[in-house]
C-alpha positions as CSV (number, residue, x, y, z in Angstrom):
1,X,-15.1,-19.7,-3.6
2,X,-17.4,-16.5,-3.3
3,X,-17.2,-14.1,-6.2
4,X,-15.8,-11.2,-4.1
5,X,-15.5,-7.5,-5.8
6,X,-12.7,-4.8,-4.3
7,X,-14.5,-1.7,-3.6
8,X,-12.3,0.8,-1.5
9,X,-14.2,1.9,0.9
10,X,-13.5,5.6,0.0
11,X,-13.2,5.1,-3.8
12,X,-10.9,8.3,-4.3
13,X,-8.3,6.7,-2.1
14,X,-7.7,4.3,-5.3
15,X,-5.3,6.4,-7.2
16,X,-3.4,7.4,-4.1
17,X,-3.1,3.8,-2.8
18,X,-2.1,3.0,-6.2
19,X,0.6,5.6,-6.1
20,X,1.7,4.5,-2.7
21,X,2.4,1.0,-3.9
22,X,4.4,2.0,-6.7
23,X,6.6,4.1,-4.7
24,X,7.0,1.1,-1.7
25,X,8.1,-1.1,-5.0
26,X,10.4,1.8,-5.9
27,X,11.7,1.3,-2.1
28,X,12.2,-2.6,-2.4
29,X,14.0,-2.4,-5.7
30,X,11.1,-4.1,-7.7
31,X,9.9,-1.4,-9.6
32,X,12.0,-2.2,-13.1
33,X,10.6,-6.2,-12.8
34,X,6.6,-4.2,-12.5
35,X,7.6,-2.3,-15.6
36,X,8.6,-5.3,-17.6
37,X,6.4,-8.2,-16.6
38,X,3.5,-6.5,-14.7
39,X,2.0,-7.0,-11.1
40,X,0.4,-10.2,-12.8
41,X,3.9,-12.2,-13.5
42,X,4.9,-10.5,-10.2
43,X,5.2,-13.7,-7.1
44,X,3.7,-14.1,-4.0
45,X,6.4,-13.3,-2.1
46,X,7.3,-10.1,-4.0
47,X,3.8,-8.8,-4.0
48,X,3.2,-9.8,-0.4
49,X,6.4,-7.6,0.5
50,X,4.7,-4.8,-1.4
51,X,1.4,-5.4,0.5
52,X,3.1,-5.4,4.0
53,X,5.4,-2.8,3.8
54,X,2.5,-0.7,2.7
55,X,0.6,-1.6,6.0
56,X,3.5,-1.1,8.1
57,X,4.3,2.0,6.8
58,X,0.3,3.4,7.4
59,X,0.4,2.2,10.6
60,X,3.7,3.7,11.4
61,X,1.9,7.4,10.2
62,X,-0.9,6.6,11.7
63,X,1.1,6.3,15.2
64,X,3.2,9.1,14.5
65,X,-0.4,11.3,14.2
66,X,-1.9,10.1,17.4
67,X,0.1,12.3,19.6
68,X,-0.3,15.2,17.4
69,X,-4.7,14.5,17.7
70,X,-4.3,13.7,21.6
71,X,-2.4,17.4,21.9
72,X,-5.1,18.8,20.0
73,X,-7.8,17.5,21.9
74,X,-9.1,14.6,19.6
């Protein structure tokens, strides 16, 4: 397998992200089982539910915004 590195793409978006997916764990109730065992011991499933929640709620703003740039002329 390829020896892959995570760069964000716009590297001061990595404490907000990191922030964000904290507070969606808060949401799902799995924010003590992070503060005990760490997003390592953390399963698939859990993390995945983390991970898609924080897509769906980004894509959810980003619809909610698109009216708001179409009024504006962008």
């Amino acid at each position: 397998m390829a020896n892959r590195s995570r760069k964000n793409l716009v590297p001061e978006a990595g404490p907000a992200l990191d922030r964000f997916k904290y507070e969606v764990a808060e949401d799902l109730g799995l924010a003590g089982k992070i503060a005990r065992v760490g997003w390592g011991d953390m399963t698939s499933r859990e993390c995945g539910k983390v991970g898609g929640n924080m897509v769906r709620r980004m894509v959810r703003y980003a619809e909610e915004q698109m009216p708001q740039a179409e009024k504006q002329g962008g």
